[in-house]
C-alpha positions in Angstrom: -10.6 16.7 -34.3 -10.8 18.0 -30.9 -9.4 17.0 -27.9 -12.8 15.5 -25.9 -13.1 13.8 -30.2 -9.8 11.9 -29.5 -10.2 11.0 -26.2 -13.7 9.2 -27.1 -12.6 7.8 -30.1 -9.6 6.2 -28.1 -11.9 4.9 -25.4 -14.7 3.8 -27.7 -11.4 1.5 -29.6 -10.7 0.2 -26.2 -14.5 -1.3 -25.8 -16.3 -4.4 -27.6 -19.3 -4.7 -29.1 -20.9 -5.3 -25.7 -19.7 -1.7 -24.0 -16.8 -3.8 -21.8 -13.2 -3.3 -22.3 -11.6 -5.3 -25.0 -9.3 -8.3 -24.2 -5.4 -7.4 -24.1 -4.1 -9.3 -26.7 -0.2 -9.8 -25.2 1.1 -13.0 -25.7 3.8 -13.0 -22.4 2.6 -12.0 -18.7 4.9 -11.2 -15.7 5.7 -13.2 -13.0 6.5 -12.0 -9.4 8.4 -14.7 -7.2 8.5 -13.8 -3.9 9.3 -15.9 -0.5 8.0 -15.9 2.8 7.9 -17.6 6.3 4.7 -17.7 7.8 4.6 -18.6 11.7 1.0 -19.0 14.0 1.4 -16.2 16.2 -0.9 -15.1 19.1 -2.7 -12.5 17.2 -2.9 -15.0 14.0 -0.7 -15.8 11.3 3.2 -13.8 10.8 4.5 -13.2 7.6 8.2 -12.9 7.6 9.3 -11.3 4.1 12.8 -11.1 5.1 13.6 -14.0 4.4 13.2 -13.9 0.5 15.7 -11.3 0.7 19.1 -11.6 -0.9 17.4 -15.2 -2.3 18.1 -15.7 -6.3 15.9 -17.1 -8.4 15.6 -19.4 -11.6 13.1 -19.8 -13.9 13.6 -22.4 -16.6 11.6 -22.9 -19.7 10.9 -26.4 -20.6 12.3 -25.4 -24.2 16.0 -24.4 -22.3 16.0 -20.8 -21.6 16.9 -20.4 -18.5 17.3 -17.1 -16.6 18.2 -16.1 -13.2 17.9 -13.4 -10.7 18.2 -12.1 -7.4 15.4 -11.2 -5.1 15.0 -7.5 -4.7 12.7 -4.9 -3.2 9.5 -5.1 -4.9 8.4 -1.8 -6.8 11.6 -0.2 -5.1 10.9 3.3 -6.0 7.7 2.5 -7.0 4.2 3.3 -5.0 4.3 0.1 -3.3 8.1 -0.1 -1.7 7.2 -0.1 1.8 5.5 -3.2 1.6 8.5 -5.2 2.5 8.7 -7.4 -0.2 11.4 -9.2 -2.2 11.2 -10.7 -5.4 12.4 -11.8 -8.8 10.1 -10.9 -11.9 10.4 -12.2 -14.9 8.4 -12.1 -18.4 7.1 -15.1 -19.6 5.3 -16.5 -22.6 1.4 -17.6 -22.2 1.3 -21.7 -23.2 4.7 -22.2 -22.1 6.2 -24.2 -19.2 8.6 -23.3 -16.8 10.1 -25.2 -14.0 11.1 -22.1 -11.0 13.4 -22.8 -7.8 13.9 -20.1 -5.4 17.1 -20.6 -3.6 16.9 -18.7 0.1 20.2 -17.5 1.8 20.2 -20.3 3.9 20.1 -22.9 1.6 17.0 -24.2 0.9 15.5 -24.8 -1.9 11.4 -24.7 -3.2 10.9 -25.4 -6.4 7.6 -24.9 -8.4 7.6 -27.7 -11.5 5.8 -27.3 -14.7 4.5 -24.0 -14.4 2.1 -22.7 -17.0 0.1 -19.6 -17.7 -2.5 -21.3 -20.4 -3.7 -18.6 -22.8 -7.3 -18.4 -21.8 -5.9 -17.1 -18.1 -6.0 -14.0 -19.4 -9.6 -13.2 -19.2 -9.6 -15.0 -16.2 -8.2 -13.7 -12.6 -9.5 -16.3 -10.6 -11.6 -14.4 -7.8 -11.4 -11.1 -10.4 -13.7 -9.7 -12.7 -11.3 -8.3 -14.9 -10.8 -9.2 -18.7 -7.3 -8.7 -19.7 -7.2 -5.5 -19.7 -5.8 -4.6 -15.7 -5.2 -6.8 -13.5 -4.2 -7.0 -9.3 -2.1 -9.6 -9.1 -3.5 -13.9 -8.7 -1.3 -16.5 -6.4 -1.3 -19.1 -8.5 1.0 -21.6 -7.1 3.1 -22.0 -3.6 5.7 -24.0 -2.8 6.6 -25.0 0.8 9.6 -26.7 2.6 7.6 -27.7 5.3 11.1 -28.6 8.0 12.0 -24.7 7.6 8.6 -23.5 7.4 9.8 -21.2 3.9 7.4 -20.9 1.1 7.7 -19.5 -2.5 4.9 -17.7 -3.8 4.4 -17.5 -7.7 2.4 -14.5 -8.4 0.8 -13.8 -12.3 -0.3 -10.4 -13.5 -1.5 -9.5 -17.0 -0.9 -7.2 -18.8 2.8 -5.3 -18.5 0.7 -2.7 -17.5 -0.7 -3.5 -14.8 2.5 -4.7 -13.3 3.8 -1.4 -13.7 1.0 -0.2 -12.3 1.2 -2.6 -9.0 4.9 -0.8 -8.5 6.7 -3.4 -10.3 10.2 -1.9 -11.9 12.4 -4.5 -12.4 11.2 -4.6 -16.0 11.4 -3.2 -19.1 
């Protein structure tokens, strides 16, 4: 078979009956926790991504798994490094909850309870017309501590791929 064959075979595979893109069928999804201070300002609102960095991060499974991780550059290395921002990302399971608390250097606290990516979010990016198969990233909860004017910011993208493909490295 040659080349231009393979390529269309492969793409045809990758299509439904329909001519769209066929639904990933992954089972987990990443999560990007990232925090922020935002402050009115004279031109509009300031974002201050500092402060999420050097925060650490938990995310807890309702089942008991529990990992943790510090906040780090986001896609350090990666195409969107300059950016400024710090997270923790983490692979999680669609159906599952998680209860996530993003500790900031100077001691306060957000937490996000009973956070779940149902499986049907998958062909669904909110305000995107995707269908599982790429993704930009979907804020799909915030937490605020409203005295220190912090927030944490639970970002969801599907599939791995598209991840990667935002400049996310910190996983596998």
């Amino acid at each position: 078979m040659g080349a231009g064959l393979f390529v269309t075979a492969v793409i045809a595979a990758e299509l439904d009956e329909k001519g769209r893109q066929k639904i990933s069928q992954d089972t987990g999804a990443v999560i990007v926790v990232t925090g922020m201070r935002l402050r009115d300002g004279p031109a509009g609102d300031v974002k201050d991504l500092s402060v999420a960095e050097g925060a650490v991060v938990r995310v807890a499974r309702k089942s008991g798994k529990t990992e943790e991780k510090p906040a780090t550059p986001f896609g350090a290395g990666g195409a969107r490094a300059d950016r400024g921002y710090f997270s923790a990302d983490f692979l999680v399971d669609l159906d599952a909850t998680y209860d996530i608390a993003m500790t900031f250097k100077n001691g306060t606290v957000i937490r996000v309870a009973d956070y779940r990516l149902p499986r049907e979010w998958r062909t669904h990016f909110y305000f995107h017309s995707t269908r599982g198969t790429k993704s930009p990233a979907s804020v799909l909860r915030i937490g605020r501590d409203e005295a220190t004017g912090l927030a944490c910011y639970v970002y969801a993208v599907f599939p791995l791929e598209a991840y990667r493909g935002h400049g996310g490295r910190q996983l596998p």
